[in-house]
N, C-alpha and C positions, 0 to 999 in steps of 0.2 A: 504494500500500500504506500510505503514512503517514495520508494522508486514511483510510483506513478504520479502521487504529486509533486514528487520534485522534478521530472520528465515534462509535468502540465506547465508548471512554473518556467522552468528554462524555455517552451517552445513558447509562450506567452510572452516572455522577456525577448525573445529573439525578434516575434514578429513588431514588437513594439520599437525596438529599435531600428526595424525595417522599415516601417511606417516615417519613422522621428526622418529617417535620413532620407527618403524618395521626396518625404514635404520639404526638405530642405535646399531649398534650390528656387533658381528662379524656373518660372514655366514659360522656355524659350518658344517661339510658336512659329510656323513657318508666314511667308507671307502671304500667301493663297489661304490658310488657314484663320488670319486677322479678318481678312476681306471679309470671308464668312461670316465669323462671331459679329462682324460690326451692324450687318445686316439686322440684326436681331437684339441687338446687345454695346451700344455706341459704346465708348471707349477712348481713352488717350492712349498714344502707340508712342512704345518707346523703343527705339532701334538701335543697338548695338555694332557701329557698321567696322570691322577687324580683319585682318589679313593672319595667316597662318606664321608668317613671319616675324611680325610686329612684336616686339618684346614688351611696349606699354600694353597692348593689348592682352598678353598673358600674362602681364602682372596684374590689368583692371579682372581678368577672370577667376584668379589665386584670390583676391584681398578685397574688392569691393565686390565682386558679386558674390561672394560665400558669405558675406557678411548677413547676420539675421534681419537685422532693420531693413535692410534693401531689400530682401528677400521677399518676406511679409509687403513690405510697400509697395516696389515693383510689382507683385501678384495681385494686389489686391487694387490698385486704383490703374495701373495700362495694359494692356496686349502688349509683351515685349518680344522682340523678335532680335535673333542672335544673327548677323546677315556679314557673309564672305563677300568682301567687294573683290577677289577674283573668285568666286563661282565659276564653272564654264557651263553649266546646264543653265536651260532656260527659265526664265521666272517670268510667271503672269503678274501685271498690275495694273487694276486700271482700265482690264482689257486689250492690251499692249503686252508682247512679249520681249524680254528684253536681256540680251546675253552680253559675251565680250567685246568692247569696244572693240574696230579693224585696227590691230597694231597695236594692241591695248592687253595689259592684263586686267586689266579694271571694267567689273558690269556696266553696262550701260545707264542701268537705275539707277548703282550708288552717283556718276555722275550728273543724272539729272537732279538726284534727289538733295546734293552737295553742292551742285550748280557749279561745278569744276573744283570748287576749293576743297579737294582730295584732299584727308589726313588720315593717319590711321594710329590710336583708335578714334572715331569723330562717335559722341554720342547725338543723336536725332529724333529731340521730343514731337511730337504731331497732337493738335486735338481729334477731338471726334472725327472721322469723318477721312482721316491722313490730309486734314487741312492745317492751312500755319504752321510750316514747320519751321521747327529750332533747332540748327546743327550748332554742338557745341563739339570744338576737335580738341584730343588732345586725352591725355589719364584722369579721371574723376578720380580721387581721393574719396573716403565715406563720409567727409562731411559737406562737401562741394558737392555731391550726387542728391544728399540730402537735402540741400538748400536750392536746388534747382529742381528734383524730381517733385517737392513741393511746391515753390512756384509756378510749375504749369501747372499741376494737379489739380492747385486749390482754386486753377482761373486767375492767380493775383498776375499775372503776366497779361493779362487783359485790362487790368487798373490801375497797377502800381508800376513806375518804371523800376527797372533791374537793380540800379547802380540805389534809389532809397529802399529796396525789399531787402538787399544783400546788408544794410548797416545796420539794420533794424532787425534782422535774423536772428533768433537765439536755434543754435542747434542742439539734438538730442539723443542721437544715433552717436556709435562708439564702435 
């Protein structure tokens, strides 16, 4: 009988820490997959646009995206999308299919959607809709993601300028 409760216990314990770790993470989502959920379900999009290369960028995937607060926040108020600006397979947007530029290792979307000004890592907030978007280039640290993943979030980017939100920010993530 002990063997079995303690058998119950340990597969209990296991599947609990399976659970802990699958939630833990951001819920990367493809771009054809946004378009979907937006249909039925608006949304701010928040785009992670990074090259296999890019060493900022596998630092922001180590240290700010494992982070909890991102985690939790990012899932819970945008559709984020983890997006290879050299992909070579095709991506729907839009209704527009859009691969590697001629002569280019770079998709075509991340440069429309960067408007040339290519960086890697460039994070790319959107509201509702994959309208207004905000490319911001460069490594978010966990309290710069914070203080920016909130001012689109909360709308204050439609009333407050950047430069009085950012003096006035108390942050809270760590």
């Amino acid at each position: 009988m002990k063997y079995v409760i303690n058998l119950c216990l340990l597969v209990c314990i296991s599947f609990s820490l399976y659970a802990q770790k699958t939630q833990n993470k951001i819920n990367w989502m493809t771009v054809e997959e946004v378009q979907e959920k937006m249909l039925t379900a608006p949304r701010k999009v928040y785009i992670d646009i990074y090259t296999d290369w890019c060493h900022w960028c596998k630092i922001m995937d180590k240290k700010t995206f494992t982070n909890k607060y991102v985690i939790d926040y990012m899932n819970e108020n945008y559709y984020c999308i983890h997006f290879n600006a050299e992909r070579k397979d095709m991506v729907t947007f839009n209704n527009k299919k859009y691969g590697l530029a001629t002569g280019s290792k770079t998709n075509t979307l991340v440069m429309e959607w960067l408007q040339g000004q290519i960086s890697y890592p460039t994070s790319l907030f959107f509201d509702e809709g994959f309208v207004n978007p905000q490319p911001v280039p460069g490594y978010l640290e966990i309290p710069t993601m914070e203080m920016i993943a909130k001012y689109i979030a909360q709308n204050k980017h439609k009333s407050i300028p950047f430069d009085k939100y950012k003096a006035s920010f108390k942050g809270s993530w760590k």
